[in-house]
C-alpha positions in Angstrom: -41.7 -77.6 44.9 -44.2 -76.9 42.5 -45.3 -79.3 39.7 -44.3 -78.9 35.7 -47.7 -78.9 34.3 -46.7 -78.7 31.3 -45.3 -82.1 31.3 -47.7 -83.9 33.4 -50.9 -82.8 30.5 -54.7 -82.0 31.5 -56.8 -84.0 34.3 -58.5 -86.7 33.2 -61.7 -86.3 32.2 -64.8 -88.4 31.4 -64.2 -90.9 28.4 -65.3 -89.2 25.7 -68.6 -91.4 23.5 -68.2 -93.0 20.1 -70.3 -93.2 17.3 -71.8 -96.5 16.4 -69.7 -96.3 13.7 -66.5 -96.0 15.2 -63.7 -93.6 13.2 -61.8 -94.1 10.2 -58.6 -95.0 11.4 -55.6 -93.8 9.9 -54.7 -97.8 9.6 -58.3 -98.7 8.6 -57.2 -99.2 4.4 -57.2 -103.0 4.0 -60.5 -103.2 7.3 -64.0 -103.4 5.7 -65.6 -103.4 9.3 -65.5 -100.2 12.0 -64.3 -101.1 15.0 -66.7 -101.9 17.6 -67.0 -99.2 20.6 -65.7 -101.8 23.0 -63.0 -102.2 21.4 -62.3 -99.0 20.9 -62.8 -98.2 25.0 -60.6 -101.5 25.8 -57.6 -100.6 23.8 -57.5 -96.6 24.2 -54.4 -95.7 25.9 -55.1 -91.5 25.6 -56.6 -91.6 29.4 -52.9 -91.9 30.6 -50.6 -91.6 27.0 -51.8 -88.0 26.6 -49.2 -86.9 29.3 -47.1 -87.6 26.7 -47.9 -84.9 24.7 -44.9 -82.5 25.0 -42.1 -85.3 24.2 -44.4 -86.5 21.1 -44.5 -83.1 19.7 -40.9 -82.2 19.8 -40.3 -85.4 18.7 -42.8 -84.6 15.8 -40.8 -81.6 15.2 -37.3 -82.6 14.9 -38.7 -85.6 12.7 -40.2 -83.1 9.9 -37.1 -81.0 10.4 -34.7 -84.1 9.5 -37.6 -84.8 6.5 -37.3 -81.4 5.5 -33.5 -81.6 5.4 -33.6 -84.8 3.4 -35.8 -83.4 0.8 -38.9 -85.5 1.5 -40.4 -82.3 2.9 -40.5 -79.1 1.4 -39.4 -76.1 3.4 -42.7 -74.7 3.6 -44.3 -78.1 4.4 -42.1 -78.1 7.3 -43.0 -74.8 8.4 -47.0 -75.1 8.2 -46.4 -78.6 10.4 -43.8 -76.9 13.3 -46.4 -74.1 13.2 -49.7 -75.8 13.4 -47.7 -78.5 15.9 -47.1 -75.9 18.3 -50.5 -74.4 17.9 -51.5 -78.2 19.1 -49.3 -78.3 22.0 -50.6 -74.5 23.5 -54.1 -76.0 23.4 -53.4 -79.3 25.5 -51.4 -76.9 27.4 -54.5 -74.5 28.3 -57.0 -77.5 28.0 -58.8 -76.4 25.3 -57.9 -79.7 23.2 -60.7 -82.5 22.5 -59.6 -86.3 23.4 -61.6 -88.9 22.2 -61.9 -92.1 23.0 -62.1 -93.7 19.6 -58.5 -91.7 18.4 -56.7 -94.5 21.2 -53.6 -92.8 22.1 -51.9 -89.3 22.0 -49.9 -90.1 19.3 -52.9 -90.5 16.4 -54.6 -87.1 18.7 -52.3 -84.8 17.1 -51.8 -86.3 14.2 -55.9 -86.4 14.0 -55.5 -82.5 14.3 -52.5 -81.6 12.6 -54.6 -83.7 9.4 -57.9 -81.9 10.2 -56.0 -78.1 9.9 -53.2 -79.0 6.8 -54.5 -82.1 5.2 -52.2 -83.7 2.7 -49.4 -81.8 4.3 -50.4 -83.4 7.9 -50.6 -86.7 6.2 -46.6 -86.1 5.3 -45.4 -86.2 8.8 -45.9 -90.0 9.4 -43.7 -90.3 6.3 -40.5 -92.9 7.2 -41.8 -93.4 11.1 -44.2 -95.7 12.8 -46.2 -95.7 16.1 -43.6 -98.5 17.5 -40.9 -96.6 17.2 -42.5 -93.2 17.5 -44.2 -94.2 21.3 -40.5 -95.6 22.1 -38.9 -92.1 21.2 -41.8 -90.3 23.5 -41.1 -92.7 26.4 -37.2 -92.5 26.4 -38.1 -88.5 26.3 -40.3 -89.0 29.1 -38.0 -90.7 31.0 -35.6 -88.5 30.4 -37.5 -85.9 31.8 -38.4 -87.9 34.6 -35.4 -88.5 35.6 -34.2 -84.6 35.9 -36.9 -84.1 37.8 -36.4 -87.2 40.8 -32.9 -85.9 40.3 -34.0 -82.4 41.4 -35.3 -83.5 44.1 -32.7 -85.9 45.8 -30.6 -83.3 45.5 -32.6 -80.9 47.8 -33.5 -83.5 50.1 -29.3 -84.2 50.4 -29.5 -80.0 51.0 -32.0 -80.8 53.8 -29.9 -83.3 55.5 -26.3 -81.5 55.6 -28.4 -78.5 56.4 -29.8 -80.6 59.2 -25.8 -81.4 60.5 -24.7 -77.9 61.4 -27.5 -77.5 63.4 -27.3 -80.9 65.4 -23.5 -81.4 65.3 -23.3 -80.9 69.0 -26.0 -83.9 69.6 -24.8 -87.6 69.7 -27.5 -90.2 69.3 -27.0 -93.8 70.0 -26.5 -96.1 66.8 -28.7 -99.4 66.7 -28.2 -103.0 64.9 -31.0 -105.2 65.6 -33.1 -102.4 66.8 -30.9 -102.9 69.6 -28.6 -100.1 71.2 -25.0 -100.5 70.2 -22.8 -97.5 69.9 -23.0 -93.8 70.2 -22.8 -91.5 66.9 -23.0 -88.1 66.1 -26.9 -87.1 64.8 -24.8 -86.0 61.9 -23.7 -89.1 61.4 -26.5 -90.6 60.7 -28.3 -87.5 58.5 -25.0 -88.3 56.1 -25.6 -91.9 55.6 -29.4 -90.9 54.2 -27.3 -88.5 51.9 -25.1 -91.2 50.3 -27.9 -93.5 50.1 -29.5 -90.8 48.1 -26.2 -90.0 46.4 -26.1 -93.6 45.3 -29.8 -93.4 43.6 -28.5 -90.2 41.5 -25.8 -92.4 40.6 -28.3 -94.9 39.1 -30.4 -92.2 37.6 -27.9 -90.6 35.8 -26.8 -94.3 34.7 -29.9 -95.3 33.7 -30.5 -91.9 31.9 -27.5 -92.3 29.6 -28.8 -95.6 28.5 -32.3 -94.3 27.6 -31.0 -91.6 26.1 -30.9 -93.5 22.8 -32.6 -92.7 19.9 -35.1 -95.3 18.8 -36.8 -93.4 15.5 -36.2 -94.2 12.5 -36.5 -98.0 13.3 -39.9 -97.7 11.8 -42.5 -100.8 12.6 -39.1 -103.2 13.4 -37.1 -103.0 9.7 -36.3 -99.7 9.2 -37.4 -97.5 6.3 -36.2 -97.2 2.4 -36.6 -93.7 2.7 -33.5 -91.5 2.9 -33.6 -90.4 6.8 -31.1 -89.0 8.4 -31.2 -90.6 11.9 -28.3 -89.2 13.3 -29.7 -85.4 12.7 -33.1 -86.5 14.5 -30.9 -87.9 17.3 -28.8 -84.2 17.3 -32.2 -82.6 17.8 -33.4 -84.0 20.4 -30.5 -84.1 22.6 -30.0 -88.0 21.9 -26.3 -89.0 22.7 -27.1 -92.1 20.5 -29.1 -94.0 17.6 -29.8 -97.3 18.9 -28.1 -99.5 16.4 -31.1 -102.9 15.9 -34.2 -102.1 14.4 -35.9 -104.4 15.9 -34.2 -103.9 19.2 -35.1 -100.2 19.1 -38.8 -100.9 18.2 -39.6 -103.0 21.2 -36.8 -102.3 23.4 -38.2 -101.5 27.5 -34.9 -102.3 29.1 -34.6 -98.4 29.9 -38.3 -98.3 31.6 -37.8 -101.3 34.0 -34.4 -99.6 35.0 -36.1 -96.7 35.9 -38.9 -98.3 37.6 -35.8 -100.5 39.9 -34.4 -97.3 40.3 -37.4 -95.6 42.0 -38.7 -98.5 43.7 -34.8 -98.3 45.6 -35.9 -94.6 46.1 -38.8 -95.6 47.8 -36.9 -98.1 50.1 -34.8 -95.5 50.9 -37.4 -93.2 51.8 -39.8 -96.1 53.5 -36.2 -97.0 55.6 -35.9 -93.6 56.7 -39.7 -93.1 57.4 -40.1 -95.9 59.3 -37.0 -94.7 61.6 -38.6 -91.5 62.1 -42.2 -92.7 62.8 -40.0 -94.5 65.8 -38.1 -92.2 67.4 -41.5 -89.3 67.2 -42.7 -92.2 69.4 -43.4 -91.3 73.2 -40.9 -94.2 73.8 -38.1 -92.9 71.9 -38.7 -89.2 72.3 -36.2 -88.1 70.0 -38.0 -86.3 67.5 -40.7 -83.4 67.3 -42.0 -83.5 63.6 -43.4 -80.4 62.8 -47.3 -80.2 63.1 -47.8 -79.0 59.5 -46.9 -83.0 58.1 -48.6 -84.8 60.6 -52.8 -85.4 61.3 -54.5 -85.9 63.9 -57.5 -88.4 65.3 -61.2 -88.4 64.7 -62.1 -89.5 68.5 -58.6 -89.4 70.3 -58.2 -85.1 70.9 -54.3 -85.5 71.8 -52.8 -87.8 68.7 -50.5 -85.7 66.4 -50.0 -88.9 64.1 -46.8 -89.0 61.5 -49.4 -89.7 58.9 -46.9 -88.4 55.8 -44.1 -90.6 57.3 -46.5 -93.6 57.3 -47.9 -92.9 53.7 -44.2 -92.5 52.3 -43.5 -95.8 53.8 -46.9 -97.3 52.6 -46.7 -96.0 48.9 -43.4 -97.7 48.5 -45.5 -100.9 48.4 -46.8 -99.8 44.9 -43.9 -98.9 43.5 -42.1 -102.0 43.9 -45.6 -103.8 42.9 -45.3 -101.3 39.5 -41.5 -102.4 39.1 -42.7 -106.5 39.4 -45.5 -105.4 37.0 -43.3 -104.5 34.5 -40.9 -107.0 34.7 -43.6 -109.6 34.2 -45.0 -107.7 31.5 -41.9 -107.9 29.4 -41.0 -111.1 30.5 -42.5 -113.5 27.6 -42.4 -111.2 25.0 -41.1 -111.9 21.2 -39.4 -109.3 18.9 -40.8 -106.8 18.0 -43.4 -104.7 19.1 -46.5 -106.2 20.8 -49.4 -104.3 22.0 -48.4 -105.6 25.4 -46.3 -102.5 25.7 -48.9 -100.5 26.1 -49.3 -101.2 29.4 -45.9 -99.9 30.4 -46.9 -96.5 30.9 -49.4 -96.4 33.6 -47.0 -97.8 36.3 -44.3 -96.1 35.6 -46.4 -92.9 35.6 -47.4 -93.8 38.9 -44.5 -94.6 40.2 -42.9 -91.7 39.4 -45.9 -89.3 40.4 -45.3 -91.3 43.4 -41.7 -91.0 44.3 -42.0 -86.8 43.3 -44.3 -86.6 45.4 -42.7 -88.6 48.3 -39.6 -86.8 47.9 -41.2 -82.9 47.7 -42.8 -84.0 51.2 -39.6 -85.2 52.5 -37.0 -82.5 51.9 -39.0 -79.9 54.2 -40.5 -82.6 57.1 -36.3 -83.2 57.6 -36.0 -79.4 57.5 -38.7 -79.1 59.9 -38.3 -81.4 62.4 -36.8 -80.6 65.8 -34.4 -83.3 68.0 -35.7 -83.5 71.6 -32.1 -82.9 73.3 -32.9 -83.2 76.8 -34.7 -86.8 76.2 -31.6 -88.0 73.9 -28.7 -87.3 76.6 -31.1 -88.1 79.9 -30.9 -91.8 78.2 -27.9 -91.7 76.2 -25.6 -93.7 78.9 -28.0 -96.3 78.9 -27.0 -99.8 77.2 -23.4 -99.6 77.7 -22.7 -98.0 74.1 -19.1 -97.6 75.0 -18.7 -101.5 75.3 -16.8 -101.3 72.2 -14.5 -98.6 72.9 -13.1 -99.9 75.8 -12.7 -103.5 73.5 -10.3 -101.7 71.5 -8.8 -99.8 74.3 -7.7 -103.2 75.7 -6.5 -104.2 71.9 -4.4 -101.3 72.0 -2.7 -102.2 75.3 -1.8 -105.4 73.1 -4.8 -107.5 74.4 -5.7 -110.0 71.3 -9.1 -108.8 70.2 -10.6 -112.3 71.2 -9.7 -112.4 74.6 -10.3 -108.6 74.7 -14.1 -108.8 73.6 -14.5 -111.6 76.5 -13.4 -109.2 79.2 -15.5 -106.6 78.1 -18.2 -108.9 77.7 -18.1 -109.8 81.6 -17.2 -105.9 82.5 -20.9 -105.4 80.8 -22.3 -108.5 82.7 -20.9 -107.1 86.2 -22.5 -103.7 85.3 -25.8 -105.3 84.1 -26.1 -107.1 87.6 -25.4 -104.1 90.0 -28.0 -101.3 87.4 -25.0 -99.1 86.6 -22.8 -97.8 83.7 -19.4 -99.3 83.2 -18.0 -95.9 83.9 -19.4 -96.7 87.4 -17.6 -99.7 88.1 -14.9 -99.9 90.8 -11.1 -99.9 89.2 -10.5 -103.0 91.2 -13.4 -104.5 88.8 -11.1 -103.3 86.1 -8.4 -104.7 87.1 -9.4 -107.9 87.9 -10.4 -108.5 84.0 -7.1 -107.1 83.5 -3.9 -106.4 85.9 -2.3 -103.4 83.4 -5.7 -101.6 83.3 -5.0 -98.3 85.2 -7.3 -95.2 85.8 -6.6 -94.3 82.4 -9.5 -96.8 81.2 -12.4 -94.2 82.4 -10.9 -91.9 79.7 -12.7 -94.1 77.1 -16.0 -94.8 78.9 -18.9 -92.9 78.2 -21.0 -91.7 75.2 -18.7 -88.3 74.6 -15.5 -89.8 75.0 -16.4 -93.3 73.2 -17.2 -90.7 69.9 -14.3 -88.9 70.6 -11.8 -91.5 70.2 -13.1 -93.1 66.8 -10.4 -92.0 64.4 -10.8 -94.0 61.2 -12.3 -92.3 57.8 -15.6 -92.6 57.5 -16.3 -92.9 61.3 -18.5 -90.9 63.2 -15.8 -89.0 64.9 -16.3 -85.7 64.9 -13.9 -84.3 63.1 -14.1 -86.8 60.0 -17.9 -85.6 60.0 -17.1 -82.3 59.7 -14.9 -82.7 56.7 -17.6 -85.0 55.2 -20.3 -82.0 56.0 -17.6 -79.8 53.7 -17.3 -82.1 51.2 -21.1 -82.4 50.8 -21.2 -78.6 50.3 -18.1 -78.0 48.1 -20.6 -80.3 45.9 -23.2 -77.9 45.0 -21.0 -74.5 45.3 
């Protein structure tokens, strides 16, 4: 799918040179010394912040609409600042905007500019607001965002994956614990349990969404303001549900960042878990899967290697998103109320981790689209490994054999068969018998791949007519 640019801002582009000055800084009153260069280039955030840009102007706008309203703007004051702030935002948008080092973060940027074209009337928008509360609007806004968009996604890659089960409903696949082979399952089966594992992360989006959708301005630096704001309206604006209710809770408040960081670092192991599965059965020694050439690479000195090198990257990049999740929990970890500069290095991994898990996931939906099962290899092997052991368990437990003594039998049916190289649909009824007297010719009913799938019954199982419904359920979904 193709990217939002306008949410994700410009490249990045060179850091921009300071004078040996430094800049006035709108906090520079009660300072009699510039700030020195280096210090300038060690605590400038605009390098990553600026992607920022669209949630800090709408959420410069809705503030000088709820000043306006409360009579600490004037109507036309409003005006010239909604104007000129949207002027601001079609410029980062085209990249025709200046960043400079020495203004530090995207917030001061457009307030820098919006000063530099109104003056006094810029100067009136930071009325009743600080940078504490007014980065932990833009980030809940960004998160916000974020989350739509991952939300976007895991829902075409579900689309993939019942897509995926019409096509392969035919083909049963045998089910492993322990990497070892254990019963057979419908392919459609097991393309359903990667949808609810992904239906369980939109879950936890949309969960952690409704607790970062929480208005934080209007907290101020941590106290709140004197000024008559109306909190509530800002919050309407901006498609808030809430106004968080602590000042100094809202100020420093990164509950809703780590949550999204666990969330997409489970994302990831989702992915990675079904990456690595695939990267498996492409193998020559599984031989299930064809992934289609267009998402895989090839070698530098070996001509016939078609490498899953996507599958292995998607697995690999999970690494950094759980490292960005740890980050962030450590960051936060010592911290006292309220707002700490600390917090400033909460953006870059959660940035990261989200570019990374978009990206992951705009790669996966069509590789699962693409990629072909190799029948013929699948059923040559499918009897192999006794994968209807189980069945023919609870085909004794239904003949009133105690489960116990019923898993035993089996267990030296299997042994037998092991011994002589054959199925246990090969054995001999008299080897039947012997492990029990009531077993009749009836017991080869059970045995073997098709039939073992064909007798599962309970909800949920992979027999195939409870995957059918769930196939109907998935797409009553999105009708």
């Amino acid at each position: 799918m193709a990217k939002d640019r306008s949410q994700q801002g410009p490249s990045r582009p060179e850091a921009a040179k300071t004078t040996s000055g430094g800049t006035k800084k709108p906090w520079g009153g009660v300072f009699d010394q510039a700030t020195d260069h280096r210090v300038e280039e060690f605590t400038e955030s605009v390098s990553f912040d600026r992607r920022l840009f669209a949630q800090d102007i709408e959420g410069s706008v809705a503030h000088a609409q709820m000043l306006a309203q409360v009579g600490l703007l004037t109507a036309d004051e409003c005006l010239q600042i909604v104007q000129t702030l949207g002027e601001i935002r079609q410029e980062i948008e085209q990249g025709r905007f200046p960043f400079r080092t020495e203004l530090e973060d995207i917030h001061m940027h457009v307030e820098h500019a919006l000063i530099e074209r109104l003056g006094d009337v810029g100067r009136k928008l930071h009325t009743a607001r600080s940078r504490n509360d007014q980065v932990a609007t833009d980030l809940r806004l960004w998160v916000r965002w974020a989350i739509d968009q991952l939300d976007e996604r895991l829902t075409a890659l579900q689309r993939a994956w019942v897509d995926r089960c019409d096509r392969d409903m035919d083909v049963i696949v045998p089910g492993y614990t322990h990497t070892q082979r254990a019963q057979p399952v419908l392919a459609a089966h097991y393309w359903l349990a990667y949808c609810e594992k992904f239906e369980r992360d939109r879950l936890r989006l949309a969960d952690c969404r409704r607790r970062a959708n929480q208005l934080p301005l209007g907290a101020a630096a941590l106290a709140g303001t004197s000024l008559p704001i109306d909190r509530q309206d800002v919050a309407k604006r901006l498609g808030f549900e809430g106004v968080a209710a602590n000042s100094l809770d809202a100020a420093s408040d990164r509950d809703f960042a780590v949550e999204f960081a666990f969330v997409m670092a489970l994302i990831a192991e989702h992915l990675s878990t079904w990456a690595e599965e695939w990267i498996l059965w492409s193998t020559v020694e599984f031989n299930f899967l064809k992934l289609p050439q267009a998402f895989c690479t090839g070698s530098s000195i070996m001509p016939q290697k078609i490498n899953p090198d996507v599958l292995e990257l998607i697995r690999g990049k999970t690494a950094r998103v759980i490292g960005h999740l740890q980050s962030l929990l450590v960051l936060v970890k010592g911290l006292p109320l309220a707002y700490n500069r600390d917090l400033q290095e909460d953006k870059e991994p959660l940035l990261d981790s989200f570019d990374t898990v978009r990206a992951s996931l705009e790669l996966a939906a069509p590789l699962v689209a693409g990629a072909e099962l190799n029948r013929a290899a699948i059923a040559e092997r499918l009897d192999r490994g006794h994968l209807d052991a189980t069945t023919l368990m609870e085909h004794l437990i239904r003949r009133g054999v105690p489960q116990r003594t019923a898993h035993g039998l089996v267990g030296r049916l299997v042994r037998k068969a092991l011994d002589r190289g054959v199925r246990l649909s090969d054995l001999p009824l008299e080897d039947f018998r012997e492990a029990d007297p009531g077993l009749d010719a009836s017991v080869y009913d059970v045995l073997g791949p098709e039939r073992a799938v064909a007798a599962m019954v309970s909800y949920g199982s992979t027999a195939p007519g409870q995957v059918r419904e769930q196939v109907r359920r998935w797409k009553q979904r999105w009708q």
